[in-house]
C-alpha positions as CSV (number, residue, x, y, z in Angstrom):
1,X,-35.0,84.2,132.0
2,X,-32.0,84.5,133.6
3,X,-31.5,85.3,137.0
4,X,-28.6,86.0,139.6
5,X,-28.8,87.1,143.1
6,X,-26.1,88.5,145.0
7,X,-26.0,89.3,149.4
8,X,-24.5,93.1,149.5
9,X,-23.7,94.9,152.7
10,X,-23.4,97.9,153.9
11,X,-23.0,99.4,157.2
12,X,-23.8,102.2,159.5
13,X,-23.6,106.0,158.6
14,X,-23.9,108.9,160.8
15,X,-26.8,111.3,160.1
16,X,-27.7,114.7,161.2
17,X,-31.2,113.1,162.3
18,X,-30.0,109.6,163.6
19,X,-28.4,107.2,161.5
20,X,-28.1,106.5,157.9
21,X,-26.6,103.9,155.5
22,X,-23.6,103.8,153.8
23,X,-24.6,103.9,149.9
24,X,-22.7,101.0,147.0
25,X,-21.2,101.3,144.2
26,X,-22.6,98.7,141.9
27,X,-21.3,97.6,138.6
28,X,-22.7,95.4,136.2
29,X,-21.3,93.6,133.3
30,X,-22.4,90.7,130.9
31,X,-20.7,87.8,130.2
32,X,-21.3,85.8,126.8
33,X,-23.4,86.3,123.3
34,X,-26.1,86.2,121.8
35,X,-26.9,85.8,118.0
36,X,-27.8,89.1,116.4
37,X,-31.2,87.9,115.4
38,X,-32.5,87.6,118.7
39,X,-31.9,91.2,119.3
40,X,-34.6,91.7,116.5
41,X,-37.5,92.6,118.8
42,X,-35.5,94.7,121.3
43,X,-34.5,98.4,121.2
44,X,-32.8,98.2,124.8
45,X,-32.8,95.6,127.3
46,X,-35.0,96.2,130.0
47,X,-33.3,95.3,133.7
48,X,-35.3,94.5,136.7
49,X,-32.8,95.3,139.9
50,X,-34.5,94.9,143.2
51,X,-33.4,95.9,146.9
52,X,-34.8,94.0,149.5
53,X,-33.8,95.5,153.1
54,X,-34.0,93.4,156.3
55,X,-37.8,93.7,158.5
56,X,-36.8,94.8,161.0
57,X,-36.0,98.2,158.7
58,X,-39.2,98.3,156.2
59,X,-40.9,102.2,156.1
60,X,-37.7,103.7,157.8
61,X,-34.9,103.1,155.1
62,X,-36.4,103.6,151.7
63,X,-33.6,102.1,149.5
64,X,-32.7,105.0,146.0
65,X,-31.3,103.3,142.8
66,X,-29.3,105.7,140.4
67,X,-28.2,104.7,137.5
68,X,-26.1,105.9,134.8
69,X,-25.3,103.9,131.3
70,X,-21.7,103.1,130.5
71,X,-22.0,104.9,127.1
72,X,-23.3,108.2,129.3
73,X,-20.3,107.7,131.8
74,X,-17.8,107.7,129.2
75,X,-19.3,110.3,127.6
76,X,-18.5,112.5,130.6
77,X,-15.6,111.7,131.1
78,X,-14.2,112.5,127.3
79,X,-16.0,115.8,127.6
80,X,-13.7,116.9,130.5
81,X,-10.0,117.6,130.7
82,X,-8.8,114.8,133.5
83,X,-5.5,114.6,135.1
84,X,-3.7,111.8,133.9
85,X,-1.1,111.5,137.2
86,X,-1.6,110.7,140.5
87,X,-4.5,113.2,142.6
88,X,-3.0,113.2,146.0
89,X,-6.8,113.7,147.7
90,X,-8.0,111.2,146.3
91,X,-8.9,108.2,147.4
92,X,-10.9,109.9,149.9
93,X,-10.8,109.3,153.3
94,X,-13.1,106.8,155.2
95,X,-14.2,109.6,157.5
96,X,-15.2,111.9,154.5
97,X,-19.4,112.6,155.0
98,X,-20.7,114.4,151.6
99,X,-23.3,115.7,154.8
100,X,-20.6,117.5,156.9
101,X,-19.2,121.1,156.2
102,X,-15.9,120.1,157.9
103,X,-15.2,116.7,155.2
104,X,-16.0,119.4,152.4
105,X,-14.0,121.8,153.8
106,X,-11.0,120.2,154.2
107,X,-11.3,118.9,150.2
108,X,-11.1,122.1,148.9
109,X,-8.1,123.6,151.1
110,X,-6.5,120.4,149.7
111,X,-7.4,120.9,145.7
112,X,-7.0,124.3,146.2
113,X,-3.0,123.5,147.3
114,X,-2.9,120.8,144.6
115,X,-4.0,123.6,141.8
116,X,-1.7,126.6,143.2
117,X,1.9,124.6,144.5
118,X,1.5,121.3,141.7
119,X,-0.3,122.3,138.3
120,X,0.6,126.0,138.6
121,X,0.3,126.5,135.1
122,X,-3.8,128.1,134.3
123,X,-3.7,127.1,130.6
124,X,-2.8,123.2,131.9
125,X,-5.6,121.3,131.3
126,X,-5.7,119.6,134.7
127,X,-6.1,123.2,136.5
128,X,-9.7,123.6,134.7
129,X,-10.4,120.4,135.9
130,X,-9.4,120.5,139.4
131,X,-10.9,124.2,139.8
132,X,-14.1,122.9,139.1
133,X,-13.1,119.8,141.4
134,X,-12.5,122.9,144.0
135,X,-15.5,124.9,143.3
136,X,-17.7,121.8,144.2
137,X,-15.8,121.5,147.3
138,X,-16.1,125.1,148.2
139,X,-19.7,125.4,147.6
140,X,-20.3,122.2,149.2
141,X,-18.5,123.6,152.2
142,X,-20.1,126.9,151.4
143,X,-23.6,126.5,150.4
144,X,-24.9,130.6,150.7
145,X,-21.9,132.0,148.6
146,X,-21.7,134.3,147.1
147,X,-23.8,135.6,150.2
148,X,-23.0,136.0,153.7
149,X,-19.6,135.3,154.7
150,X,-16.9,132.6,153.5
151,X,-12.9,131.5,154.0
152,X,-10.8,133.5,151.1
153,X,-9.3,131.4,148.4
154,X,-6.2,131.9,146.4
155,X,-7.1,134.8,143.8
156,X,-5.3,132.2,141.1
157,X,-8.7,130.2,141.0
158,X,-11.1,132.2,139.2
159,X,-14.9,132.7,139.4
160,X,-15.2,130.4,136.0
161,X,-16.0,127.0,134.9
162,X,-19.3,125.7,134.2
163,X,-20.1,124.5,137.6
164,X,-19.4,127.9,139.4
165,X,-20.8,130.0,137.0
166,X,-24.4,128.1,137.2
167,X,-24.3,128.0,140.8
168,X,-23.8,131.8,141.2
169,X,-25.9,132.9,138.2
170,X,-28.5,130.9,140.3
171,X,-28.0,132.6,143.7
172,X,-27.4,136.1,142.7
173,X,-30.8,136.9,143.5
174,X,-31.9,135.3,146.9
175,X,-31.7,137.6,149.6
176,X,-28.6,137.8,152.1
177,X,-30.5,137.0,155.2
178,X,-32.5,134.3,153.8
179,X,-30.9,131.1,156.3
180,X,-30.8,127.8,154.9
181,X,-32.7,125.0,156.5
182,X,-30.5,121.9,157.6
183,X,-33.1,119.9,154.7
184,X,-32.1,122.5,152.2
185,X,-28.3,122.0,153.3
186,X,-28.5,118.4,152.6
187,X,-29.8,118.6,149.5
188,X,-27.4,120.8,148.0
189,X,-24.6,118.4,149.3
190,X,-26.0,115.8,148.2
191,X,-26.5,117.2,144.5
192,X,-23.1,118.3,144.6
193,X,-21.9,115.0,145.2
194,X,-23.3,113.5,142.3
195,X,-21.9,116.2,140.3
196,X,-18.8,115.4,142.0
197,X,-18.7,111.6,141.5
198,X,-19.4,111.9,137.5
199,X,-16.3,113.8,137.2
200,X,-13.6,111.6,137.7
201,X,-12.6,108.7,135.5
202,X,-13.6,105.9,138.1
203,X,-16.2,105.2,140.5
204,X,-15.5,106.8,144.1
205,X,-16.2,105.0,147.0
206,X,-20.0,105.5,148.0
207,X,-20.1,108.2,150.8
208,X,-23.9,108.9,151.1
């Protein structure tokens, strides 16, 4: 058995309910071969990964593993239409929080300028992309739209895409005065941020 152990750190994240933990981005790769015969008696290769937190932290931080196989990452990223110059928001900035209204906020103003004054051009490939890269944004900022009240957009972005269209085929139905707990709130960001993550061509820097 083969076994390799590696110290990761990570540092302190602000919370809406004390303090959280800055997630990682881990990659894994595999050095070396094997002959093909000793693959005989395996359909995949099973992978034990294990987090071990500090003490001084066990039954308050509960450590969440998400994985995704390369063949599934690539996968998603051939079945979208990806810019293939520079995205001036991105890298993202330190301060970004995929918990706050404000970081989300600011995202979309900013691929919403990036779609209308650079890529202009609807039929482009790269405007599909980046309006769902904006919807995602929006709603994140957003999370009751299409009810109660939101900032107008630039009528050049349309209501379509498969990520809009979902979310307000979803929420058609709830009622306009039904308020959204702050658990509720981070739930949806948090979902959205996975969704977000998985559409772009390289790992982002962990956020949440």
């Amino acid at each position: 058995m083969s076994v390799v152990t590696s110290i990761l750190h990570t540092s302190p994240l602000p919370a809406n309910e004390g303090t959280g933990f800055t997630p990682i981005s881990l990659s894994i790769s595999f050095q070396g071969s094997i002959a093909q015969s000793a693959l005989l008696n395996f359909g995949t290769i099973p992978l034990q990964v294990t987090i071990q937190l500090p003490c001084e932290l066990g039954g308050q931080v509960v450590p969440v593993i998400r994985h995704i196989s390369w063949t599934e990452f690539v996968s998603n990223v051939e079945s979208q239409s990806v810019p293939q110059f520079m995205i001036p928001f991105l890298p993202l900035p330190p301060s970004f929080n995929p918990l706050c209204e404000a970081s989300w906020s600011v995202l979309a103003r900013e691929v919403e300028s990036w779609l209308v004054n650079t890529i202009r051009d609807v039929r482009a490939p790269e405007w599909a992309w980046g309006c769902n890269a904006f919807w995602m944004a929006f709603i994140a900022a957003n999370p009751d739209f299409p009810r109660g009240s939101w900032p107008n957009w630039n009528p050049k972005i349309s209501l379509e895409g498969k990520f809009i269209e979902s979310w307000t085929a979803d929420n058609l139905t709830m009622p306009a005065d039904s308020p959204l707990s702050q658990h509720i709130l981070d739930e949806i960001r948090r979902s959205i941020w996975d969704d977000f993550q998985l559409s772009f061509p390289f790992p982002l820097p962990p956020y949440l």
